[in-house]
C-alpha positions, 0 to 999 in steps of 0.5 A: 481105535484110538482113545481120541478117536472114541471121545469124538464119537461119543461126543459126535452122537451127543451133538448130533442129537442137538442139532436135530432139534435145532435143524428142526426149528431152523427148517420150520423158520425157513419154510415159513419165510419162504410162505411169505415171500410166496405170499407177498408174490401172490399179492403183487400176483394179484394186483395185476390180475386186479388191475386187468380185471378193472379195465376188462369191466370198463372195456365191457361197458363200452363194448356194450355201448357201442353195439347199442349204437350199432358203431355210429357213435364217435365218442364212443369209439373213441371212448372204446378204442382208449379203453382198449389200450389200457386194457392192453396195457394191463395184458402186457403187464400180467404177461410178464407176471406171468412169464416171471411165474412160468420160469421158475418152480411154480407152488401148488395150484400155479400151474393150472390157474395160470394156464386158465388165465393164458387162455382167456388172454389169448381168446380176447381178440376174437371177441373184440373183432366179432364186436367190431364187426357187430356180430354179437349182441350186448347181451352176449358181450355182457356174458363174454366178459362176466365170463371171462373176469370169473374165470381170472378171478376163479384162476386167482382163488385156485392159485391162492388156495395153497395160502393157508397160514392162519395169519393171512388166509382170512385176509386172503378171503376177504380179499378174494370175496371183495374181488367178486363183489367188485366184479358183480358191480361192473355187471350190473353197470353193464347190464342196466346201461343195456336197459337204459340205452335201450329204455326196455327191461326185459326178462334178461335185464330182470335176471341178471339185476338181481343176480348181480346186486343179490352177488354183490351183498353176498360177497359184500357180506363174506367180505366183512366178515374175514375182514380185520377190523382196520379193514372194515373201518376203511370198508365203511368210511369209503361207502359213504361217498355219494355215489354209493347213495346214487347207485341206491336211488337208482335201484329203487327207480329200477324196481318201482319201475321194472313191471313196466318193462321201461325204466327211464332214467338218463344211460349217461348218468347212471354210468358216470354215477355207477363208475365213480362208485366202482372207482371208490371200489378200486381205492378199497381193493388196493388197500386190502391188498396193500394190507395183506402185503404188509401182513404177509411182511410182518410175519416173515420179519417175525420168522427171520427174528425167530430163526435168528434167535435160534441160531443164537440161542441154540446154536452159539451153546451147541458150537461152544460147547463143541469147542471146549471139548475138542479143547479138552480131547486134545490136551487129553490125547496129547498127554496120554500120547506122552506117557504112550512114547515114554512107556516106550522108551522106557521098555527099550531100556531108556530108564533116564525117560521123563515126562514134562507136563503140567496137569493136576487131573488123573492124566496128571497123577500118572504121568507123576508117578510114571515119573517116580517108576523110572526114576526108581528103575533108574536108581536101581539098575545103576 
């Protein structure tokens, strides 16, 4: 094996064991990066599901109110069958998320979520025809849908479970737990337009109240408490809207007011107050999820600085350093392979052999003395 040979490998193994250190740190950047483009995917991921979980809740009050009206209402009709549309237009939009995620290699938890949530799309249209066909109560209308947003919320949680960095996941819960608060407002828009439609608050009206307004604090309170603290600052200047005080007021009617098995307050008022309160829910959604986006982008642009500051911390000095010693080897090799085909010249009698180098290093101290040995062995043989 050559001496030129050697030293590369010796230095080979020395630079190998450089840049596992520095592929290492590359990797864990790279790995994060690719975490937070998945959460930023997520995040618009679940604004479609969002969205489609909105319009679910508003076609499922006027779902309720048509079966109360037992079809007769125009308006309503016409309020149903717009709703409808809009719904619609939120399926086609979380279809192509959807297809989008389908397509290519899916994270952890994708899969199923995704497959729940193309089953509950799927089944809807034979809920709208029973409803047309009034072959279902208000109640069970009321109970498909809270169904069916649970499950696409469910879906979502299960999708977003592999999200763990420690930057984003509280976020990530506060945001998961707002969804379900949101949700169980809608119930309870139904579940009272039922009441008052009818002017009748039965044991299922009774139930499903407290369940929904008992969630509602729950998820509320679970909310706040992974919120950051710009989060609930945005959390607590929205609830002051009048319609948060309205919705309160119209509790407090419902439970003075219950044991009498009617309630009587205005259908159309308690909706229109109770919708504005979950459009100002809506507004606190998208900013949560606007929040968690831009988080999710700060932490990338973090990690890409990182790798950046690695690669050229560690990886200019390892390449340099790679580049002076080859720099060195070959003038080495080059000088010893000097005196190598001298020495040869010399053996075969060629005593007039001189080697032109500039070197003050040992290389250079032998091939001078080299020099002094043949020109003596010169001086010699003549």
């Amino acid at each position: 094996m050559k001496i030129r040979t050697k030293l590369f490998l010796i230095f080979g193994v020395l630079v190998a064991g450089l840049s596992v250190f520095l592929v290492q740190g590359v990797l864990v950047q790279m790995k994060l990066m690719r975490r937070m483009d998945f959460a930023q995917d997520l995040c618009r991921f679940s604004v479609s599901i969002g969205s489609l979980v909105h319009e679910l809740q508003l076609e499922r009050a006027w779902s309720v109110a048509f079966l109360d009206s037992t079809g007769a209402g125009v308006a309503v009709v016409e309020e149903l069958t717009a709703q409808r549309r809009k719904t619609d237009t939120k399926i086609t939009e979380t279809k192509g998320q959807l297809s989008h995620h389908t397509q290519g290699k899916m994270e952890s938890g994708f899969e199923d979520g995704i497959l729940v949530i193309w089953k509950n799309i799927n089944g809807l249209e034979g809920m709208r025809e029973k409803i047309d066909a009034l072959k279902v109560s208000s109640r069970q209308a009321v109970e498909y849908y809270a169904e069916i947003n649970d499950s696409f919320l469910s879906a979502f949680f299960h999708i977003s479970a592999s999200m763990t960095h420690a930057e984003l996941f509280p976020s990530l819960i506060a945001y998961i737990n707002f969804l379900y608060a949101k949700e169980k407002s809608g119930v309870e828009r139904a579940v009272l337009y039922d009441s008052f439609i009818k002017d009748e608050f039965g044991s299922w009206h009774t139930e499903r109240f407290f369940s929904a307004v008992t969630a509602q604090e729950i998820f509320s309170a679970a909310f706040l408490s992974y919120a950051t603290v710009e989060q609930q600052r945005y959390y607590y200047d929205k609830i002051q809207h009048p319609s948060f005080d309205g919705v309160k007021k119209i509790r407090d009617v419902v439970l003075r007011k219950m044991t009498e098995g009617r309630v009587g307050i205005d259908p159309s008022f308690w909706v229109k107050t109770v919708t504005a309160k979950i459009n100002v829910l809506k507004e606190i959604e998208n900013y949560t999820v606007d929040h968690l986006m831009r988080r999710a982008g700060e932490v990338r642009e973090k990690a890409r600085r990182h790798l950046v500051l690695l690669l050229l911390v560690n990886g200019i000095p390892v390449f340099g350093v790679f580049i002076v010693f080859y720099l060195m080897v070959q003038r080495m090799a080059s000088s010893l392979s000097l005196v190598v085909n001298a020495a040869e010249q010399v053996r075969r009698g060629e005593f007039k052999t001189q080697i032109t180098a500039s070197a003050t290093d040992e290389i250079g101290v032998l091939i001078d003395s080299f020099n002094r040995m043949t020109e003596e062995l010169r001086q010699t043989t003549v």
